[in-house]
C-alpha positions as CSV (number, residue, x, y, z in Angstrom):
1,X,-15.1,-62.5,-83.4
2,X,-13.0,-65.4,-81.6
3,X,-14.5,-68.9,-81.7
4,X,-13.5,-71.2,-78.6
5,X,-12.6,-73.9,-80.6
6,X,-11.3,-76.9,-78.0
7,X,-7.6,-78.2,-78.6
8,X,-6.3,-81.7,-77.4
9,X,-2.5,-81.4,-75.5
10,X,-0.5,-84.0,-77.5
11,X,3.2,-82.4,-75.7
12,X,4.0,-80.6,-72.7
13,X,7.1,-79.4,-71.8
14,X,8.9,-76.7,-69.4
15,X,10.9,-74.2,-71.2
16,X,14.4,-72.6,-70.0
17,X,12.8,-69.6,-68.6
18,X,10.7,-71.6,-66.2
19,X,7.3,-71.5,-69.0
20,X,5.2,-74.7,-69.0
21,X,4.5,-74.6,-72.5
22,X,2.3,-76.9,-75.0
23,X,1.2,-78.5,-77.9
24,X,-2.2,-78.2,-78.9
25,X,-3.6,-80.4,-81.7
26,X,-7.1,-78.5,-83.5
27,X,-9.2,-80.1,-86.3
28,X,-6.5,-79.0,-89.5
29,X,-3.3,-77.4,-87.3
30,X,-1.5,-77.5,-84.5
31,X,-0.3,-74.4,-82.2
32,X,1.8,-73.5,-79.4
33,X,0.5,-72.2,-75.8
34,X,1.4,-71.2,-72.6
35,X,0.3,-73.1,-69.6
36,X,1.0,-70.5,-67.4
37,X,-2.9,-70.2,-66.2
38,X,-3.5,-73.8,-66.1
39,X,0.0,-75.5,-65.2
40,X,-1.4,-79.1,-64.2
41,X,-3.4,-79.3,-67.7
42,X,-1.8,-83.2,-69.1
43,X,-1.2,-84.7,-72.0
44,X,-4.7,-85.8,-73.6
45,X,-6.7,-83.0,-72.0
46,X,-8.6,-80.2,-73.9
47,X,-8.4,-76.7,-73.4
48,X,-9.8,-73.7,-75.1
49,X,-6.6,-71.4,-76.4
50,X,-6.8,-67.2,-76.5
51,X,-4.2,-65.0,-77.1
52,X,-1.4,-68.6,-77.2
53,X,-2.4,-69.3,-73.1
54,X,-4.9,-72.0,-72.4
55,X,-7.9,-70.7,-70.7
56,X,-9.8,-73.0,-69.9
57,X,-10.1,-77.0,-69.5
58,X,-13.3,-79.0,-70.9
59,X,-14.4,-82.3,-71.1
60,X,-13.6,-84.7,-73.8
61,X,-17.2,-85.6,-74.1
62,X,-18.3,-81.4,-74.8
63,X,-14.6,-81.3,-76.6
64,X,-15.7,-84.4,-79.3
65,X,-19.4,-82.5,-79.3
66,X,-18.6,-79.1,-80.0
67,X,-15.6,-79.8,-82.7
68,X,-18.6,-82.4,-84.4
69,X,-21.0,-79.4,-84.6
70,X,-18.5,-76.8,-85.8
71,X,-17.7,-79.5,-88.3
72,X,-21.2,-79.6,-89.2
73,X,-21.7,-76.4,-89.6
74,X,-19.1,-75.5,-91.6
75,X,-16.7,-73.5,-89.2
76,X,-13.6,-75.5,-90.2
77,X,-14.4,-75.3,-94.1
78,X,-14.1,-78.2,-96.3
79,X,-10.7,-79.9,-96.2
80,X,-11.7,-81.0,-92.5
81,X,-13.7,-84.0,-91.3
């Protein structure tokens, strides 16, 4: 099973090969995507990761909302708030 879990962009950057590439900040890591579906995603925005290529954009309202109740359920474990 994959959980959408949303991701905040905290760097963007173009690499040699021509890749817009990113980095996404999630409640406990960090990871590396491609942009390639989504090239005009920015800095702040949130996006739903799959496979290392952002999928999809969200809101930061249903971003804040859906990391508070995977929190509260548990998804992230114990170490994160």
């Amino acid at each position: 099973m994959c959980l959408g879990i949303p991701g905040r962009i905290t760097e963007i950057w173009d690499e040699a090969t021509g890749a817009r590439m990113a980095r996404v900040a999630f409640p406990g890591e960090e990871k590396l995507a491609c942009l390639a579906y989504l090239p005009d995603l920015q800095v702040g925005d949130y996006t739903i990761l799959h496979a290392g290529f952002a999928l999809t954009k969200i809101d930061e309202d249903t971003a804040r909302v859906t990391i508070a109740t995977m929190t509260e359920y548990g998804v992230f474990g114990e170490e994160v708030s």
